[in-house]
C-alpha positions in Angstrom: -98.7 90.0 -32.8 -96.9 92.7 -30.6 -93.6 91.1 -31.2 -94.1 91.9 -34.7 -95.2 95.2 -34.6 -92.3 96.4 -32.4 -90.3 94.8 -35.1 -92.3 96.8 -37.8 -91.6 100.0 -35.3 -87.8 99.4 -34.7 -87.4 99.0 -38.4 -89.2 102.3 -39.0 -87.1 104.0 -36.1 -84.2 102.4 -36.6 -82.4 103.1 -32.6 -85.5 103.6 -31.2 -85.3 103.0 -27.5 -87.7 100.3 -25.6 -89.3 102.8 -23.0 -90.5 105.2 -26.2 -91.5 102.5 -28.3 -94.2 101.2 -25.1 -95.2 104.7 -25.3 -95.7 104.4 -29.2 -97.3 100.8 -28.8 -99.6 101.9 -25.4 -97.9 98.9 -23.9 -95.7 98.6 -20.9 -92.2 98.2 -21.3 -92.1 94.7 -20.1 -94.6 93.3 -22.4 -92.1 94.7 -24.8 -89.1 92.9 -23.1 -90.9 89.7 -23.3 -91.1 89.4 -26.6 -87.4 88.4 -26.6 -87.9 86.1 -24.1 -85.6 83.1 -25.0 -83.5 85.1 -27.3 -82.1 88.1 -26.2 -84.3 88.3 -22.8 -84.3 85.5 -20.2 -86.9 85.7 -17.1 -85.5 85.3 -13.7 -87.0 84.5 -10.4 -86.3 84.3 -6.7 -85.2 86.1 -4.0 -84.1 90.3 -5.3 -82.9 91.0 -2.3 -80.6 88.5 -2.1 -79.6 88.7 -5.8 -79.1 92.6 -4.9 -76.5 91.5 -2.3 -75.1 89.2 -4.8 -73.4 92.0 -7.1 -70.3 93.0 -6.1 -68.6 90.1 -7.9 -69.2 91.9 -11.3 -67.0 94.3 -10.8 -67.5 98.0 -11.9 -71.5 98.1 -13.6 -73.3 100.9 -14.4 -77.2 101.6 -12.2 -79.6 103.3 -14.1 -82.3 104.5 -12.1 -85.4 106.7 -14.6 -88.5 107.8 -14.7 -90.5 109.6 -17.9 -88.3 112.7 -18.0 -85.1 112.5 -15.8 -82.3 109.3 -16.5 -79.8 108.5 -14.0 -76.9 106.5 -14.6 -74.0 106.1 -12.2 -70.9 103.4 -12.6 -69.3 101.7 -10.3 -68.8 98.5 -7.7 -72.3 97.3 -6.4 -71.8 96.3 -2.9 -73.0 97.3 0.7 -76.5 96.4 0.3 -78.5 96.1 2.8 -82.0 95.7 3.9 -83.8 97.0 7.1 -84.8 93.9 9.0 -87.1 91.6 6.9 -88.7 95.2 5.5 -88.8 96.2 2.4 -86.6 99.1 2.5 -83.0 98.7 1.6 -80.2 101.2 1.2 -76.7 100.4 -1.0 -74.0 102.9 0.4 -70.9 103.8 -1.7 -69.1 106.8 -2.9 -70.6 105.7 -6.1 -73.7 103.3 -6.6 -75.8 105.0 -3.9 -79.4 104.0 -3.5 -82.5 103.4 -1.5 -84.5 100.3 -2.5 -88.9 100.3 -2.2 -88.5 96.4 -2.7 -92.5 96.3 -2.5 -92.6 97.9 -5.6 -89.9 95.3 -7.6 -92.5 92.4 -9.0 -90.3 91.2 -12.3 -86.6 90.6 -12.9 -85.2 89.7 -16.4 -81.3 89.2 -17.4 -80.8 91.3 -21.1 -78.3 90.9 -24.0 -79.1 93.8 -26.1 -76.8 94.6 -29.3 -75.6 97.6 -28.9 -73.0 98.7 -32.2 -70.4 96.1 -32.1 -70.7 94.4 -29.0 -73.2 93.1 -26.9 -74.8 95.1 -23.4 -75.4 92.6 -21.0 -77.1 93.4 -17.4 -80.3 92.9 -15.0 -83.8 94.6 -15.1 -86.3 94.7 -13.2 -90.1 96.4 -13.1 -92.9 96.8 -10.8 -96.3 95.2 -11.3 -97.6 97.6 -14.0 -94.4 96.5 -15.9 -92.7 100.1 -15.8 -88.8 99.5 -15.1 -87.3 100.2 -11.4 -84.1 99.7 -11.9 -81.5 98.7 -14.2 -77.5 97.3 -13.8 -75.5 97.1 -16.9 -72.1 95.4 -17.5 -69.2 97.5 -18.2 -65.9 96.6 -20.5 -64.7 95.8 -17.1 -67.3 93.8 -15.0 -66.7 90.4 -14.9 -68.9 88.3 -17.7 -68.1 84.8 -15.8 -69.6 86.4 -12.6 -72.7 87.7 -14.7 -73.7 84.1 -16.3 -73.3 82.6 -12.8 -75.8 84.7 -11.7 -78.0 84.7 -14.7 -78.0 80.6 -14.1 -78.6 81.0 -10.3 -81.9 82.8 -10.9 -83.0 81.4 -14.1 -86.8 80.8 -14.1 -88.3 77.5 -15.2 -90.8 79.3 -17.0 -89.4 81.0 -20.0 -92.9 80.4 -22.2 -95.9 81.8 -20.7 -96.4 85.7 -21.0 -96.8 88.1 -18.4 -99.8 90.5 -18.5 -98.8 93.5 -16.2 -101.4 95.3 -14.7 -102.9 99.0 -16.4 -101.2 101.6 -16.1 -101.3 103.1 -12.5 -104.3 106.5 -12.8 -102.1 109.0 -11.3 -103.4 110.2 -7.8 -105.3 113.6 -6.8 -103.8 115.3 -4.3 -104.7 114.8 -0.6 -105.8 117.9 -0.2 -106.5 120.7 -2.5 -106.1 123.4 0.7 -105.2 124.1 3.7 -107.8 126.0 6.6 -106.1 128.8 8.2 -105.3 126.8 11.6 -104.6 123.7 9.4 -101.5 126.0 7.5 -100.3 127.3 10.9 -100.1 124.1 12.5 -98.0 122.8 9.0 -96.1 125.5 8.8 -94.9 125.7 12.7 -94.1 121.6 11.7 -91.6 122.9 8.7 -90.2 125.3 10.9 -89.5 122.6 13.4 -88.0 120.4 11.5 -84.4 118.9 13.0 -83.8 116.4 10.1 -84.8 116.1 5.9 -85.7 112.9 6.4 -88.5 113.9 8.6 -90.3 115.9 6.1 -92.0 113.0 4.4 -93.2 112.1 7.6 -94.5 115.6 8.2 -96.3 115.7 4.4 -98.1 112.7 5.6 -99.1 114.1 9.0 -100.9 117.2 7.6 -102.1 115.1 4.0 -100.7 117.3 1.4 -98.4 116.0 -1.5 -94.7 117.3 -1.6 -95.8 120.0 -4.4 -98.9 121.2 -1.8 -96.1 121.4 0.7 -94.2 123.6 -1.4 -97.5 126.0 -2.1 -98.1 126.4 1.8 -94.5 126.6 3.4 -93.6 129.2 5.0 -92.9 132.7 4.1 -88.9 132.2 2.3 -88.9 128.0 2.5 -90.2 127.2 -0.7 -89.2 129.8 -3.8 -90.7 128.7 -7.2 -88.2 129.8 -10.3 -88.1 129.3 -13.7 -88.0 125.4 -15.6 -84.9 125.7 -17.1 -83.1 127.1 -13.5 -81.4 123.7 -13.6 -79.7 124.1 -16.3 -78.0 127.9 -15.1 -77.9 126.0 -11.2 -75.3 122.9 -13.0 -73.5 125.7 -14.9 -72.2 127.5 -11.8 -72.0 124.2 -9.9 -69.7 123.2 -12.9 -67.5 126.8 -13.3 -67.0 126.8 -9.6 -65.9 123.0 -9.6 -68.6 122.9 -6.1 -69.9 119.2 -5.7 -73.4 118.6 -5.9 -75.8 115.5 -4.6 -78.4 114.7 -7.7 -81.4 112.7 -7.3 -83.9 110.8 -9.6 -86.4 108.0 -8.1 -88.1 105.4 -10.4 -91.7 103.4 -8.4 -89.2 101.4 -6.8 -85.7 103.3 -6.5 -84.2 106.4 -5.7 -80.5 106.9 -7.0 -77.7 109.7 -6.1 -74.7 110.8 -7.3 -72.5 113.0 -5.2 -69.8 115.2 -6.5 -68.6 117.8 -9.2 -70.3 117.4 -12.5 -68.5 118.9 -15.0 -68.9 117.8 -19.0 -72.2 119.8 -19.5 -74.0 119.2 -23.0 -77.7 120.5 -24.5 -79.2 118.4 -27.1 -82.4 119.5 -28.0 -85.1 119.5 -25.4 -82.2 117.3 -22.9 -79.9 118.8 -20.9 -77.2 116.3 -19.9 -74.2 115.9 -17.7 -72.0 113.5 -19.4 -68.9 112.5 -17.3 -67.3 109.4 -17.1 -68.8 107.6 -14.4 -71.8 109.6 -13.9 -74.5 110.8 -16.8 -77.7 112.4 -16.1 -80.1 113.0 -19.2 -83.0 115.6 -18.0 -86.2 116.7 -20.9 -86.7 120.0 -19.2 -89.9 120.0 -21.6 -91.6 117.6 -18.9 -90.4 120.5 -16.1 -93.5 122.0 -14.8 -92.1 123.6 -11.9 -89.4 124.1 -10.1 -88.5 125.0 -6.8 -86.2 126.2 -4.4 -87.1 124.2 -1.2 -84.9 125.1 2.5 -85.5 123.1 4.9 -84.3 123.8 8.9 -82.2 121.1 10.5 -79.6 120.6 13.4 -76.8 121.4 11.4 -78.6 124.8 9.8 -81.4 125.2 6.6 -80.2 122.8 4.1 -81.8 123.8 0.4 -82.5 122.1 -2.6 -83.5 122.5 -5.7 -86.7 120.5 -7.0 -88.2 119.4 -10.2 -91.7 118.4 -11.4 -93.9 117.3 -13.8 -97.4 118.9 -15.1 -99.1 115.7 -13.0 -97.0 117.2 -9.5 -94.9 114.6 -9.7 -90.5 114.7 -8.8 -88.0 114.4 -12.0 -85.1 115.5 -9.9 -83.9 116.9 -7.3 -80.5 118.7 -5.9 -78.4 119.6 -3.2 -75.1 120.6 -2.6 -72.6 118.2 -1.6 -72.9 117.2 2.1 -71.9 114.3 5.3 -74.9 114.1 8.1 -73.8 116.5 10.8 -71.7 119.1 8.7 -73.3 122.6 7.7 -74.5 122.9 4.0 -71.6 124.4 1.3 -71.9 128.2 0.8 -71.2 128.3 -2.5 -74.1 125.8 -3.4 -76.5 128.4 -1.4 -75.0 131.3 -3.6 -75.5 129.2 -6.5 -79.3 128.9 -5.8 -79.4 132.5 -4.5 -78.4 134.0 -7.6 -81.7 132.3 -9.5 -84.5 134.5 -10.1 -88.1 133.8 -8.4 -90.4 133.1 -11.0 -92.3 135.9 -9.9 -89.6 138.5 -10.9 -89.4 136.4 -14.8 -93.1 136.6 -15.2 -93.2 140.3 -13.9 -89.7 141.4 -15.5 -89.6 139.3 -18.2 
């Protein structure tokens, strides 16, 4: 029944991709995936972790990391993976495919051959347990196919028939706390203040329960500076004239990927923004940007600021910094790039 009426929807959309037609459907994009199981679609099982550390043989691929309005998609050789003791957490370090990996989150894995114009895209998926995709590898004119089927053979499932049945669609989740008592905001914001390291302000978010975009409403006075939706868009411009090399973040459930360095083909089609450069392309719907913010944060090596985007539910597209190594100050010309946006407060009042 669903394979047929995705067929009856790709025929009326001719190029319509998978993730909007599970929107169309209200189905996940797995169920949709599986209904090419033994054709186009095989099921894998086994080990992810291991089958993560298992990539470098391919050659250069392409990792596409997305969520519902920001795409990520970075080439290059997967290796370097690594996992933090028999955790979850797992971190692949490269000039180019840079990621962290939430491996509670990674439930399904499925090896694709997807027609794509004249040839055939071959690669790995895999989703969480509400079937919404974590992560994505893609062969490249160059990645070695031999290396691919081995693979593809080495974590074949025995099951191939039966079909999955994700679970619903996760309810997104209210806030921790819809304010802060007077004491409650001094003690957060001498915590922000303190801070030494960005890594510890996750940490510090769950310490005083407030989501990141709480966090942002009760920093302190000059740490957090909402702007306008589209201040992206002018923030990659100048990034892109003034050839200064940026760090750009989007996290799926499972998977946060980064690309460091200049960006510099720049192209608006229709509600997207996109940087479109060989090996790295990021495709943003600034019509899902809520907010954005300017966001500094103190460590030992002086404020680092970024630039941060969400959704109408509070939740992160995106987010950017400038170009930086642990223990080396943050580039001038990326806080001069931020500098020059106006508050929000000055477009809503100024127009």
């Amino acid at each position: 029944m669903l394979k047929q009426t995705y067929k009856s929807l790709q025929e009326a959309k001719p190029g319509i991709r998978i993730r909007e037609a599970a929107n169309i459907l209200g189905v996940s994009e797995l169920e949709l995936l599986e209904t090419s199981l033994g054709q186009s679609v095989t099921r894998l099982s086994g080990d992810w972790k291991e089958l993560l550390r298992s990539l470098a043989p391919l050659g250069k691929v392409m990792a596409l990391t997305r969520n519902e309005y920001a795409v990520h998609e970075r080439k290059g050789i997967y290796q370097n993976v690594s996992f933090i003791g028999e955790g979850q957490m797992g971190i692949a370090v490269n000039p180019d495919i840079d990621l962290r990996f939430f491996m509670d989150q990674w439930a399904y894995g499925y090896a694709v051959a997807v027609p794509k114009g004249n040839r055939v895209l071959k690669g790995f998926q895999f989703f969480d347990g509400h079937g919404r995709a974590v992560h994505k590898i893609y062969l490249t004119p160059s990645s070695d196919e031999m290396a691919f089927e081995q693979l593809l053979r080495a974590y074949r499932a025995p099951d191939q028939d039966s079909t999955i049945k994700p679970l619903p669609s996760p309810v997104k989740e209210k806030a921790l706390a819809d304010e802060l008592g007077f004491a409650e905001k001094a003690a957060f914001q001498k915590d922000w203040l303190g801070l030494e390291d960005t890594h510890d302000f996750f940490p510090m978010l769950r310490k005083h329960a407030v989501s990141r975009l709480q966090a942002l409403h009760h920093a302190p006075v000059g740490m957090a500076i909402e702007v306008g939706t589209t201040a992206v868009r002018a923030a990659m411009l100048q990034a892109a004239e003034r050839e200064v090399p940026v760090m750009v973040f989007v996290n799926s459930p499972g998977c946060i990927q980064i690309h460091t360095g200049e960006v510099k083909r720049l192209v608006d089609m229709g509600n997207w923004f996109n940087i479109m450069d060989p090996d790295f392309n990021l495709h943003l719907n600034l019509e899902g940007v809520a907010q954005s913010w300017i966001v500094r944060k103190p460590t030992n090596d002086g404020i680092v600021t970024a630039l941060e985007l969400f959704d109408a539910a509070g939740s992160l597209i995106a987010y950017f910094f400038g170009a930086r190594k642990p223990g080396k100050p943050e580039l001038g010309a990326w806080r001069e790039i931020l500098g020059s946006l106006r508050p929000l407060s000055e477009l809503v009042t100024n127009g």
